[in-house]
N, CA, C and O atoms as CSV, one atom per row, in Angstrom:
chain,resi,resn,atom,element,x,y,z
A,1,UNK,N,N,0.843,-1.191,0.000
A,1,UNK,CA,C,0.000,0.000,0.000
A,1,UNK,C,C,0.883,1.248,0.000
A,1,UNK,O,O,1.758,1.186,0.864
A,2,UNK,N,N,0.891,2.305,-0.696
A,2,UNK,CA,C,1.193,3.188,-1.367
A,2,UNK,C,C,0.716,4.397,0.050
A,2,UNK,O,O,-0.374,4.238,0.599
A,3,UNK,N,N,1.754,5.655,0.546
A,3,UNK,CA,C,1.362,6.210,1.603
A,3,UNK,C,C,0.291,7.368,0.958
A,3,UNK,O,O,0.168,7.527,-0.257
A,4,UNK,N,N,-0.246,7.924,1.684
A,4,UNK,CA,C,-1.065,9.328,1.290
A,4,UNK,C,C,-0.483,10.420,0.926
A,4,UNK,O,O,0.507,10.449,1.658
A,5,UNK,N,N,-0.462,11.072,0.462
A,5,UNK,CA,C,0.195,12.581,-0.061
A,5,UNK,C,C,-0.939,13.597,-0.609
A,5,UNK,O,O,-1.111,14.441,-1.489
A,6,UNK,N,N,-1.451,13.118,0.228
A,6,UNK,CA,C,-2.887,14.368,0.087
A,6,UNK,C,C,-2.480,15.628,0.572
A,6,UNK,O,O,-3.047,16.648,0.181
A,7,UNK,N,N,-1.366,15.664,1.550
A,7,UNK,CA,C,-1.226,16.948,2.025
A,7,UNK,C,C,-0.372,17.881,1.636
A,7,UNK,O,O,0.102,18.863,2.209
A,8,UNK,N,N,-0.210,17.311,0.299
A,8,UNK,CA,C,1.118,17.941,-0.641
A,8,UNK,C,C,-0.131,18.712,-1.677
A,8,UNK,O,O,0.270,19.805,-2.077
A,9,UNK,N,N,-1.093,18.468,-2.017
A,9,UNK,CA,C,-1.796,18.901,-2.612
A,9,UNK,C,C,-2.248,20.664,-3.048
A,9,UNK,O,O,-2.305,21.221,-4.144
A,10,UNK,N,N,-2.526,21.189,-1.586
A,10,UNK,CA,C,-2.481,22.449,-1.406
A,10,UNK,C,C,-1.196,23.210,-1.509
A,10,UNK,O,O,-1.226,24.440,-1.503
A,11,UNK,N,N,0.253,22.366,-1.629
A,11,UNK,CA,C,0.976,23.259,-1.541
A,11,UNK,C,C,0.956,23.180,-3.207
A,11,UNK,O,O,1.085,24.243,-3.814
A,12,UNK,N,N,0.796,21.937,-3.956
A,12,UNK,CA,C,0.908,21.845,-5.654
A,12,UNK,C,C,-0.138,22.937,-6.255
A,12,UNK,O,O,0.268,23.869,-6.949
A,13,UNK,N,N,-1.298,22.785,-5.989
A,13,UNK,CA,C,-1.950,24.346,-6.087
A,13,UNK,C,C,-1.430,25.493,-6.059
A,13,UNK,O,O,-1.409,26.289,-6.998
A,14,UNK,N,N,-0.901,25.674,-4.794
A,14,UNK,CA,C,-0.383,27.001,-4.539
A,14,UNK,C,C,0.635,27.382,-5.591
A,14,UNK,O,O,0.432,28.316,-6.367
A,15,UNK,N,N,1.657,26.697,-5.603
A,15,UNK,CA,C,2.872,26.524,-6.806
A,15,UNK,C,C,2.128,26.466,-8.274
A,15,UNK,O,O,2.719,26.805,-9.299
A,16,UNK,N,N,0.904,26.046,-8.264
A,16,UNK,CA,C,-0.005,26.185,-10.020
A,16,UNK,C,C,-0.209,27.650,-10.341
A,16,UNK,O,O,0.007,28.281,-11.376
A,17,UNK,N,N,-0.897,28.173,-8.647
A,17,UNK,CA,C,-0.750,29.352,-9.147
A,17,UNK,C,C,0.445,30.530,-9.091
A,17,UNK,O,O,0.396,31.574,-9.742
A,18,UNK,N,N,1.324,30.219,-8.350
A,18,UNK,CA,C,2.572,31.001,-8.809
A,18,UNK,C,C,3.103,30.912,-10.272
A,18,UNK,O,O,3.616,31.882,-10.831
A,19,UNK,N,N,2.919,29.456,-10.975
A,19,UNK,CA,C,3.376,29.845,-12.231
A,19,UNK,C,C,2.760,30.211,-12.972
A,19,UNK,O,O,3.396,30.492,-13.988
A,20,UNK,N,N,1.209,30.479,-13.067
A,20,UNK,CA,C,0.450,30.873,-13.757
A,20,UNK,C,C,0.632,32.671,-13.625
A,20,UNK,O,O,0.289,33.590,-14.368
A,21,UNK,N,N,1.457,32.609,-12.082
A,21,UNK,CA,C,1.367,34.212,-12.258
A,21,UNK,C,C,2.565,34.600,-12.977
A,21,UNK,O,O,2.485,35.664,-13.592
A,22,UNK,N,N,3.907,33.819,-13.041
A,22,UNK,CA,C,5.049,34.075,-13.430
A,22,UNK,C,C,4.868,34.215,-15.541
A,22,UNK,O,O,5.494,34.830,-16.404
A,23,UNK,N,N,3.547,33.166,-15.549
A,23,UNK,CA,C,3.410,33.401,-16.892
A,23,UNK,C,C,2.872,34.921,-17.540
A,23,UNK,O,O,3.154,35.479,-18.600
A,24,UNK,N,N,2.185,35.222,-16.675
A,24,UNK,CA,C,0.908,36.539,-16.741
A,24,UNK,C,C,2.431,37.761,-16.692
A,24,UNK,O,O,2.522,38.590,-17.597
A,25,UNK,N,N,3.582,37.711,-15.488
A,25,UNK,CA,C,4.509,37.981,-15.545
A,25,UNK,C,C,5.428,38.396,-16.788
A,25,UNK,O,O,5.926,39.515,-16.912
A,26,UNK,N,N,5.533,37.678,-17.401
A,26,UNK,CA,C,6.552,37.077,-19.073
A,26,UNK,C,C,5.096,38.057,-19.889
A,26,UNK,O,O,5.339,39.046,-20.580
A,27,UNK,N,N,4.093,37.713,-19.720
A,27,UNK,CA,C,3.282,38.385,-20.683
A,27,UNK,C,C,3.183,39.589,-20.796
A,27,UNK,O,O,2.897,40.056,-21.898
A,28,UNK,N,N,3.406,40.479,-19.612
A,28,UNK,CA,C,2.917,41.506,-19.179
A,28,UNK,C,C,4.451,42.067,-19.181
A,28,UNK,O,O,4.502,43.147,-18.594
A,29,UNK,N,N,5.505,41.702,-19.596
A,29,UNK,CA,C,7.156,42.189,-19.346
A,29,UNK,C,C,7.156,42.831,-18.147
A,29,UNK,O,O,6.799,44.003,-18.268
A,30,UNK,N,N,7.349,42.595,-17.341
A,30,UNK,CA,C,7.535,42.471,-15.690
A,30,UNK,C,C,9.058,42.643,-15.543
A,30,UNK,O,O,9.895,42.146,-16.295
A,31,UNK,N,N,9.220,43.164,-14.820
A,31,UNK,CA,C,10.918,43.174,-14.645
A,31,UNK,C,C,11.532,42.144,-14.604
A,31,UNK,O,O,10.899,41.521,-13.751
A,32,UNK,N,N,12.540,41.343,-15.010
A,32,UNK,CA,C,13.677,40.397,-14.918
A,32,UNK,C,C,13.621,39.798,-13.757
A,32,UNK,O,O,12.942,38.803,-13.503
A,33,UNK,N,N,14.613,40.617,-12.728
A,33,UNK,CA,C,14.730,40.490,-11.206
A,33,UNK,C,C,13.507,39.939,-10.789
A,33,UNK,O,O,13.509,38.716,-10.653
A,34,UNK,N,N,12.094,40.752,-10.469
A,34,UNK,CA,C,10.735,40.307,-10.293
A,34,UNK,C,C,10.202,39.115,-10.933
A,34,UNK,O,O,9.332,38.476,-10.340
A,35,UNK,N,N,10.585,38.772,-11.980
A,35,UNK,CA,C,10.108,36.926,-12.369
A,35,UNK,C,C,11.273,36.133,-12.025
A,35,UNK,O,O,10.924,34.956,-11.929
A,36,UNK,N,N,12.780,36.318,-11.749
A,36,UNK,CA,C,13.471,35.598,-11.042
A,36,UNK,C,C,13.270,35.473,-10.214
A,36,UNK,O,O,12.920,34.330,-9.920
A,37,UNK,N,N,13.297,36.148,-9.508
A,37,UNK,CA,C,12.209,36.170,-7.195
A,37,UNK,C,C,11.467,35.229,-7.456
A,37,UNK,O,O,11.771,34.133,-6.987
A,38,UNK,N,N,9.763,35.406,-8.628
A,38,UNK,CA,C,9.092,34.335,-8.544
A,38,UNK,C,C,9.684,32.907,-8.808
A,38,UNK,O,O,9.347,31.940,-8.126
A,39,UNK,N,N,10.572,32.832,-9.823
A,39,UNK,CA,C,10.751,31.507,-10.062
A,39,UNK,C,C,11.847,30.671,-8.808
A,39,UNK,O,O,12.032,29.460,-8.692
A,40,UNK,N,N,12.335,31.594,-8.133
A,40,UNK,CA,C,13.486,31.057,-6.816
A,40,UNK,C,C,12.192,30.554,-5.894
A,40,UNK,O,O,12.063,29.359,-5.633
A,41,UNK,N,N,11.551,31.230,-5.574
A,41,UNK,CA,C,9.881,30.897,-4.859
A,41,UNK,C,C,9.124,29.776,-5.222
A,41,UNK,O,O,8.678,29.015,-4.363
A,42,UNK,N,N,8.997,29.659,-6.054
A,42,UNK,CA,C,8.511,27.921,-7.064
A,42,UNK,C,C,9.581,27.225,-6.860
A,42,UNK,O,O,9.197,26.419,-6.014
A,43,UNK,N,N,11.074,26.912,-7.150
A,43,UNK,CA,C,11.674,25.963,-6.910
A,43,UNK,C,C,11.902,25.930,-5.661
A,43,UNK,O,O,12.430,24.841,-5.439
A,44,UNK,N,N,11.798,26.528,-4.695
A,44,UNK,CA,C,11.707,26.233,-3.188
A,44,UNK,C,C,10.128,25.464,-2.589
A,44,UNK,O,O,9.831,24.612,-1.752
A,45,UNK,N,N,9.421,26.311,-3.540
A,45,UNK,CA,C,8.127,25.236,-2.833
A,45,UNK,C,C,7.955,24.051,-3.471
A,45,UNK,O,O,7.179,23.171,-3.098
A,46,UNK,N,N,8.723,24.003,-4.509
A,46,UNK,CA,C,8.785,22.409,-5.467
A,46,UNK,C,C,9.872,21.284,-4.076
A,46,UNK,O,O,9.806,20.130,-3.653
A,47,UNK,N,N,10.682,22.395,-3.848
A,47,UNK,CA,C,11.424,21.388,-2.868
A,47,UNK,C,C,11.063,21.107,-1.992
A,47,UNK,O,O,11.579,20.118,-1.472
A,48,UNK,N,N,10.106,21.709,-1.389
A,48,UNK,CA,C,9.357,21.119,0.179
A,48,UNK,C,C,8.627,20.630,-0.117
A,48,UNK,O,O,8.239,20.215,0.975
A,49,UNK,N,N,7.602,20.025,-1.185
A,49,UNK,CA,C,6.803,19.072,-1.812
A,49,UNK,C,C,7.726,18.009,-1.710
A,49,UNK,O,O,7.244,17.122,-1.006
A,50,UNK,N,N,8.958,17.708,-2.161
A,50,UNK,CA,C,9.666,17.061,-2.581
A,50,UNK,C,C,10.175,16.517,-1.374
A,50,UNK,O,O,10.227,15.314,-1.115
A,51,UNK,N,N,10.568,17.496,-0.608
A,51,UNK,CA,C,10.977,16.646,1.190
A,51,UNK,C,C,10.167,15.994,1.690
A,51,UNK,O,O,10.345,15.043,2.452
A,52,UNK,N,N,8.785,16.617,1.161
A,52,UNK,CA,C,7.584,15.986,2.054
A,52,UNK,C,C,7.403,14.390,1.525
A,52,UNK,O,O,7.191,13.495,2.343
A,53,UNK,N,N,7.495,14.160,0.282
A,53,UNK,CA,C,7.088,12.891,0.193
A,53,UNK,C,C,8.176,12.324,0.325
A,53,UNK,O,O,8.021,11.244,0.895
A,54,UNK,N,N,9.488,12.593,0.002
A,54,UNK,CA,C,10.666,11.494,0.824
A,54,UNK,C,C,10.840,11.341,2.028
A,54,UNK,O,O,11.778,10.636,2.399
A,55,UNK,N,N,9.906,12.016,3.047
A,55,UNK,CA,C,10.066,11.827,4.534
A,55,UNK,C,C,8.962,10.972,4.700
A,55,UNK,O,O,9.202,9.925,5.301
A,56,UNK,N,N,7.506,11.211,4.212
A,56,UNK,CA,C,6.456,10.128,3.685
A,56,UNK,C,C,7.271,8.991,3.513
A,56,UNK,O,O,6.975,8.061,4.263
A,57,UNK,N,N,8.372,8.764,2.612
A,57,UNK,CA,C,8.337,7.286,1.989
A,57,UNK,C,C,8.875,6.838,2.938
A,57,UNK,O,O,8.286,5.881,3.440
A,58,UNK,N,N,10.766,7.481,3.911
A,58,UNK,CA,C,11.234,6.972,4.293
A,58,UNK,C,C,10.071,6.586,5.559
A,58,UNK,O,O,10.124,5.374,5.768
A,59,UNK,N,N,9.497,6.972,6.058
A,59,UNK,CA,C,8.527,6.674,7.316
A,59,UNK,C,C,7.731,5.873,6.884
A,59,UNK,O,O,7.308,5.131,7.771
A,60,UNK,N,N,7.350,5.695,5.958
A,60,UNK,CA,C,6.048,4.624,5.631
A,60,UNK,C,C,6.992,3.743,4.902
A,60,UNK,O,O,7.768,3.248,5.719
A,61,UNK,N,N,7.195,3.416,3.898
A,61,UNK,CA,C,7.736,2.488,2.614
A,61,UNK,C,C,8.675,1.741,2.992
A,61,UNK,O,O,8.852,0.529,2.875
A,62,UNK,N,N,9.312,2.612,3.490
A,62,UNK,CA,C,10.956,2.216,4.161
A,62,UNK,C,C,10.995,1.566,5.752
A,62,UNK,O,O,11.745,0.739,6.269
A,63,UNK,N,N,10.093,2.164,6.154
A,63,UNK,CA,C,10.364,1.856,7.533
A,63,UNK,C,C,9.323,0.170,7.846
A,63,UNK,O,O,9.458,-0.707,8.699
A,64,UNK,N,N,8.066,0.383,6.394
A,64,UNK,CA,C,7.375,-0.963,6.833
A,64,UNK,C,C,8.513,-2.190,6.410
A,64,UNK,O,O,8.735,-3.294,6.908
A,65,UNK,N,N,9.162,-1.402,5.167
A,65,UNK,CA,C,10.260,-2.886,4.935
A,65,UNK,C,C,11.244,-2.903,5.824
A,65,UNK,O,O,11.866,-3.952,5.654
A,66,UNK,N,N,11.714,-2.265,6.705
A,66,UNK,CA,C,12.601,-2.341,8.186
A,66,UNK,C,C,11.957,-3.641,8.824
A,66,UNK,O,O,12.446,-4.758,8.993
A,67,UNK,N,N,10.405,-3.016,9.195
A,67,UNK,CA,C,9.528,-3.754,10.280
A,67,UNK,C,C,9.344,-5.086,9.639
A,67,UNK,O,O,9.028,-6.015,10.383
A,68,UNK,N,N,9.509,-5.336,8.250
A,68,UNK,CA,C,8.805,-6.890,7.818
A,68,UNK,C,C,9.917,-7.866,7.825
A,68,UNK,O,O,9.945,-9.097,7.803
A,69,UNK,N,N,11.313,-6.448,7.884
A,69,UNK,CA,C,12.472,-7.725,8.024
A,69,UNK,C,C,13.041,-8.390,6.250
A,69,UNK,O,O,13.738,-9.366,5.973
A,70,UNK,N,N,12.471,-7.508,5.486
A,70,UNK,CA,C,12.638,-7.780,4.272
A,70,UNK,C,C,13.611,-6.953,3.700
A,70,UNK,O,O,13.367,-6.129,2.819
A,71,UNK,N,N,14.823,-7.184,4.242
A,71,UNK,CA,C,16.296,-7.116,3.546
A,71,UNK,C,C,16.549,-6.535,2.311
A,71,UNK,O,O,17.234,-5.534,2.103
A,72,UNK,N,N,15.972,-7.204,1.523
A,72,UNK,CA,C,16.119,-7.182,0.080
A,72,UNK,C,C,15.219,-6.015,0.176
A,72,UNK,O,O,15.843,-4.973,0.375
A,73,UNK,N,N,14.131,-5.901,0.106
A,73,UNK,CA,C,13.052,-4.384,-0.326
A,73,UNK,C,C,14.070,-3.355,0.563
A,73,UNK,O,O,14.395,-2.345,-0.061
A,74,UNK,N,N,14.465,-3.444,1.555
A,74,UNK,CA,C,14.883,-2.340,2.225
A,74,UNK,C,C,16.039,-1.880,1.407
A,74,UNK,O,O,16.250,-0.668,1.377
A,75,UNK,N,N,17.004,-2.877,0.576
A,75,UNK,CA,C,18.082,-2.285,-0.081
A,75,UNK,C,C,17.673,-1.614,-1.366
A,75,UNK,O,O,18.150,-0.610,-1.894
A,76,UNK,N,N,16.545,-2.503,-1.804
A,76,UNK,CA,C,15.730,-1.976,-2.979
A,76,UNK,C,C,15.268,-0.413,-3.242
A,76,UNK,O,O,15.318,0.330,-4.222
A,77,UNK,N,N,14.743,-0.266,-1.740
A,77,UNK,CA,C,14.142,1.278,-1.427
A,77,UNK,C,C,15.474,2.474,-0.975
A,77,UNK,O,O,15.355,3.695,-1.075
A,78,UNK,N,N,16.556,1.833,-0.534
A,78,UNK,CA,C,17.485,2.705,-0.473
A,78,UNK,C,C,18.084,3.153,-1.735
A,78,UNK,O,O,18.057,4.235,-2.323
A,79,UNK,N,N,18.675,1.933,-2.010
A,79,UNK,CA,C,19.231,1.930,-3.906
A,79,UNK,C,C,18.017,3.087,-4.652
A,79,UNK,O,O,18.513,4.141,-5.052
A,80,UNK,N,N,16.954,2.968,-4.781
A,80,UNK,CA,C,15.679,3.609,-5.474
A,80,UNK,C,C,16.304,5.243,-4.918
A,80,UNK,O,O,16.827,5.991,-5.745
A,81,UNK,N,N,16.202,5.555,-3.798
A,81,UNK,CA,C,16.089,7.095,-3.103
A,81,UNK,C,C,17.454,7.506,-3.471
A,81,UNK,O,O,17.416,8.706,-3.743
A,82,UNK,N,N,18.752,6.987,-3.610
A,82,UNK,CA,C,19.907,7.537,-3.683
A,82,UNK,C,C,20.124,7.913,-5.072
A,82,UNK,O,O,20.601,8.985,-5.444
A,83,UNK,N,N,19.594,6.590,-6.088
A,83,UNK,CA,C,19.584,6.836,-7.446
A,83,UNK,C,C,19.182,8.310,-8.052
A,83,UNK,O,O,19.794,8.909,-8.936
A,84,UNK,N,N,17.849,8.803,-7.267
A,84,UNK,CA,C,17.231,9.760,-7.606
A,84,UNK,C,C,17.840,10.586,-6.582
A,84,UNK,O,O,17.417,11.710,-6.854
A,85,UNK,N,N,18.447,10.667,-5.751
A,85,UNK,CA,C,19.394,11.979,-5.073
A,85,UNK,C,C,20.336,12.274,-5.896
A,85,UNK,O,O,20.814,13.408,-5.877
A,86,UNK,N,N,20.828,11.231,-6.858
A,86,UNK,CA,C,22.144,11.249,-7.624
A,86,UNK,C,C,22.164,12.374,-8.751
A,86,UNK,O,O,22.982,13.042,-9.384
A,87,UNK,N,N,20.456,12.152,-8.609
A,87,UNK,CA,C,20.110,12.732,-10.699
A,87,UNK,C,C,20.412,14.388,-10.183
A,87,UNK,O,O,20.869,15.185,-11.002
A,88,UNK,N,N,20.151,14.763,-8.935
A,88,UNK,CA,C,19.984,16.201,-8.549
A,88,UNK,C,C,21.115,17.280,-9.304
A,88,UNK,O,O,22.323,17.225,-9.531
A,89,UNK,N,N,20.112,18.202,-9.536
A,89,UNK,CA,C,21.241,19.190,-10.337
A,89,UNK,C,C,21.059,20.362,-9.644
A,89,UNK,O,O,21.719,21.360,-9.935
């Protein structure tokens, strides 16, 4: 079973509408500086979305394959999370 991330939801909204404003932004030629601010603001709330469900997994995903004693999934789920720490740019 797959954990909940319902509570990431409102922040993915919130971030829909920052870029919808950053677009209105670009449309409207907005100062430089002023759509860089916005876009440093979106990739920060992209990243706390992003903490949120790797603290989700490691607590749920990770920690039920701790509790089941299943070795193998637990290396599986580490190998999985580092792979994708690796890709980070």
């Amino acid at each position: 079973m797959h954990p909940n991330h319902e509570s990431q939801l409102n922040r993915l909204n919130r971030i829909e509408g920052q870029v919808k404003g950053i677009k209105k932004m670009i449309t409207d030629q907005r100062y430089c500086v002023d759509i860089l601010t916005q876009l440093k603001a979106v990739k920060a709330a992209i990243h706390k979305v992003e903490q949120g469900i790797l603290k989700t997994h490691i607590q749920g995903c990770l920690k039920n394959a701790v509790s089941a004693g299943d070795s193998l999934s637990v290396q599986e789920k580490i190998d999985e999370v580092m792979a994708l720490l690796e890709k980070r740019i």
